[in-house]
C-alpha positions as CSV (number, residue, x, y, z in Angstrom):
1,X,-23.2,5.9,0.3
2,X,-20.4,4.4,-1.7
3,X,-17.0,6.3,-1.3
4,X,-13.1,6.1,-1.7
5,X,-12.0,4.5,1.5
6,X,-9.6,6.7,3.5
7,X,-6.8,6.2,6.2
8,X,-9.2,6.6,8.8
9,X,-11.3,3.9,7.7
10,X,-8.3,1.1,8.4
11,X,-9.3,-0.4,11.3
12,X,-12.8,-1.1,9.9
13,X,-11.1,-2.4,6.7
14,X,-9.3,-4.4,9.5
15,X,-12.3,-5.6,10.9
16,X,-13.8,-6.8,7.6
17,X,-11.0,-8.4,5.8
18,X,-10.0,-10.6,9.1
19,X,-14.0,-11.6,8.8
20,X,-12.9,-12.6,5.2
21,X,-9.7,-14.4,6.5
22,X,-11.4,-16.4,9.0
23,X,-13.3,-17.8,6.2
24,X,-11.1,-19.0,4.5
25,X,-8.7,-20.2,7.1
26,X,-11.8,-22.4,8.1
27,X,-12.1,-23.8,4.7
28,X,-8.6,-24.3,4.0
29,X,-6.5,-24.5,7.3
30,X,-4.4,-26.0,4.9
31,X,-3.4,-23.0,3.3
32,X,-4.4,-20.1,5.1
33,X,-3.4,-19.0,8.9
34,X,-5.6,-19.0,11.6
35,X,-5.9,-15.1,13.0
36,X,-3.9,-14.4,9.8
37,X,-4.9,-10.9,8.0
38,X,-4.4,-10.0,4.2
39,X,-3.0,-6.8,4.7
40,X,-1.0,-5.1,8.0
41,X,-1.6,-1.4,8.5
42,X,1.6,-0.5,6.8
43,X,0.5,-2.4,3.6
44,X,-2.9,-1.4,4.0
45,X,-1.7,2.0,3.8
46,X,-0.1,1.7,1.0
47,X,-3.3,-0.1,-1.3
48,X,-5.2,3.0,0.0
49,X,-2.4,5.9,-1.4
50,X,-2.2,3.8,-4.7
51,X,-5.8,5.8,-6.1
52,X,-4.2,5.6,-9.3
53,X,-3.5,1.6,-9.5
54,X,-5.7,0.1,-6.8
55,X,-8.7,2.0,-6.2
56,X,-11.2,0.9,-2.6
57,X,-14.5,1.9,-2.1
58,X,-16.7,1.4,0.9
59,X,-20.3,1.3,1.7
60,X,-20.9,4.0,4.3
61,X,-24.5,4.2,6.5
62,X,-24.9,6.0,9.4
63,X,-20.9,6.8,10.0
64,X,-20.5,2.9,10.0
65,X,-18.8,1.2,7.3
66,X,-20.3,-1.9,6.2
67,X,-18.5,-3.1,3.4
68,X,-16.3,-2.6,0.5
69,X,-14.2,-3.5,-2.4
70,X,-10.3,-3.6,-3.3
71,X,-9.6,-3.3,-6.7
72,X,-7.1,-3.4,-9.0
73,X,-6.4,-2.0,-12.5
74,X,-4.7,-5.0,-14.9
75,X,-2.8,-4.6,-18.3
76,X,-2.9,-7.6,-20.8
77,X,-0.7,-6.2,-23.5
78,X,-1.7,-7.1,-26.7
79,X,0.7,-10.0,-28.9
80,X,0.3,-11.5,-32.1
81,X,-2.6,-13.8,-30.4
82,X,-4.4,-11.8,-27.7
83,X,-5.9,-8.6,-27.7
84,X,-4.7,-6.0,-25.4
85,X,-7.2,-5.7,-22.7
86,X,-7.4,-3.7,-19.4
87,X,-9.0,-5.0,-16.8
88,X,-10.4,-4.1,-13.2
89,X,-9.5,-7.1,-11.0
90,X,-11.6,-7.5,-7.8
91,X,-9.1,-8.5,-5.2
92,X,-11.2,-8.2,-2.3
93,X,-14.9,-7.7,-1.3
94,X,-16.7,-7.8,1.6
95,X,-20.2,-7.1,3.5
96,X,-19.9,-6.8,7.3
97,X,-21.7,-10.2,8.6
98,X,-24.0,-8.6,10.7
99,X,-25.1,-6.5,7.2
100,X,-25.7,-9.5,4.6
101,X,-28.3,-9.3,2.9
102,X,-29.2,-5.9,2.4
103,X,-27.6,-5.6,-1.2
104,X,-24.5,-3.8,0.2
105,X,-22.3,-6.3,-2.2
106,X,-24.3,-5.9,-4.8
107,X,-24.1,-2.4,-4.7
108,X,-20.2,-2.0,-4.6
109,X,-20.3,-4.4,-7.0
110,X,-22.3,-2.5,-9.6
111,X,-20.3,0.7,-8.5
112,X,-17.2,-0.8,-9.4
113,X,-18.4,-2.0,-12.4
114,X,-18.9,1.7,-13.6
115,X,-16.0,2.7,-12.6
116,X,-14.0,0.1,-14.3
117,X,-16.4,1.1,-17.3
118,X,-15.5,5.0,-16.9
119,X,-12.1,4.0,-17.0
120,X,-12.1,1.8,-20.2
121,X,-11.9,-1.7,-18.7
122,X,-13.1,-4.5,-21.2
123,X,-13.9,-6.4,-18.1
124,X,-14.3,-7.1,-14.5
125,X,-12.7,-10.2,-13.1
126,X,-12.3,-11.9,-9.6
127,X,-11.1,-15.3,-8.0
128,X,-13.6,-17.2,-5.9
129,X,-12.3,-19.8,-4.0
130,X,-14.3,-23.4,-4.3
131,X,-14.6,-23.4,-0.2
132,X,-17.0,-20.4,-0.6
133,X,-20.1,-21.9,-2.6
134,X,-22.1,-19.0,-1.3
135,X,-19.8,-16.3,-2.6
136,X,-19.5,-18.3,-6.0
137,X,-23.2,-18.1,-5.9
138,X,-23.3,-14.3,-5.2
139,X,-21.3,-13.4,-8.2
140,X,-22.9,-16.0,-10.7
141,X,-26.4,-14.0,-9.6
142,X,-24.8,-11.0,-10.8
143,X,-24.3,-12.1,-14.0
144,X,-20.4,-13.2,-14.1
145,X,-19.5,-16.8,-15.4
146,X,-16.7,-18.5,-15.4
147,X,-13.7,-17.8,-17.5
148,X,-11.3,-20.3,-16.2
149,X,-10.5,-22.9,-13.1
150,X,-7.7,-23.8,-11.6
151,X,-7.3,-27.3,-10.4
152,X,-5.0,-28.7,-7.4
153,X,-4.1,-32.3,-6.4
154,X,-2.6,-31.7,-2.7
155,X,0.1,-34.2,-2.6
């Protein structure tokens, strides 16, 4: 079952999104902390009463939380060369390791998607980082592409 995430499902959110940091603190020691976290409680709090701006849903089975998904509502307003455009923004998602596989991401994934839909998004975008060739994959299988890159020469 896919839900709103509540404040008493923060320290599973915990649990997950350090999974997610460790991942990338392995690929990139260079930028991210080892045993660093994206969010403390108190700003974790905060995402979850923002229903309005930054939605989160989790995948729910059995009382255990196995994944979920931060979002985030975006504006582009619209100028003499770009259409206005309102996007939902992925800015976090994650199955539980020990759950891969078992279309939990997809699923939160396609739930978002209508949501974003039910709430007049033209689109649904994300940022995958290079260091993450299996998450790049993920998302390419559900049908996103790529709409830009950004490049880096470390110095």
């Amino acid at each position: 079952m896919i839900r709103r995430a509540q404040k008493k499902d923060m320290p599973d959110l915990t649990r997950l999104l350090i999974q997610v940091h460790d991942v990338h603190a392995q690929g990139r020691p260079d930028i991210f902390k080892p045993g660093g976290i994206k969010y403390d409680d108190a700003e974790l709090e905060k995402v979850l009463e923002d229903t309005g701006n930054r939605p989160v849903f989790v995948y729910e089975e059995d009382g255990k939380v196995m994944g979920y998904i931060f979002c985030i509502y975006e504006y582009q307003e619209e100028t003499t060369n770009v259409w206005g455009i309102k996007t939902m923004y992925i800015d976090d998602l994650c199955v539980d390791e020990n759950c891969r596989g078992n279309h939990v991401g997809t699923d939160l994934y396609r739930y978002a998607c209508g949501v974003a839909r039910e709430n007049g998004c033209y689109r649904v975008t994300l940022h995958v980082w290079e260091l993450n060739p299996d998450a790049a994959g993920f998302y390419e299988h559900l049908g996103m592409k790529t709409l830009m890159r950004t490049m880096e020469e470390i110095l």
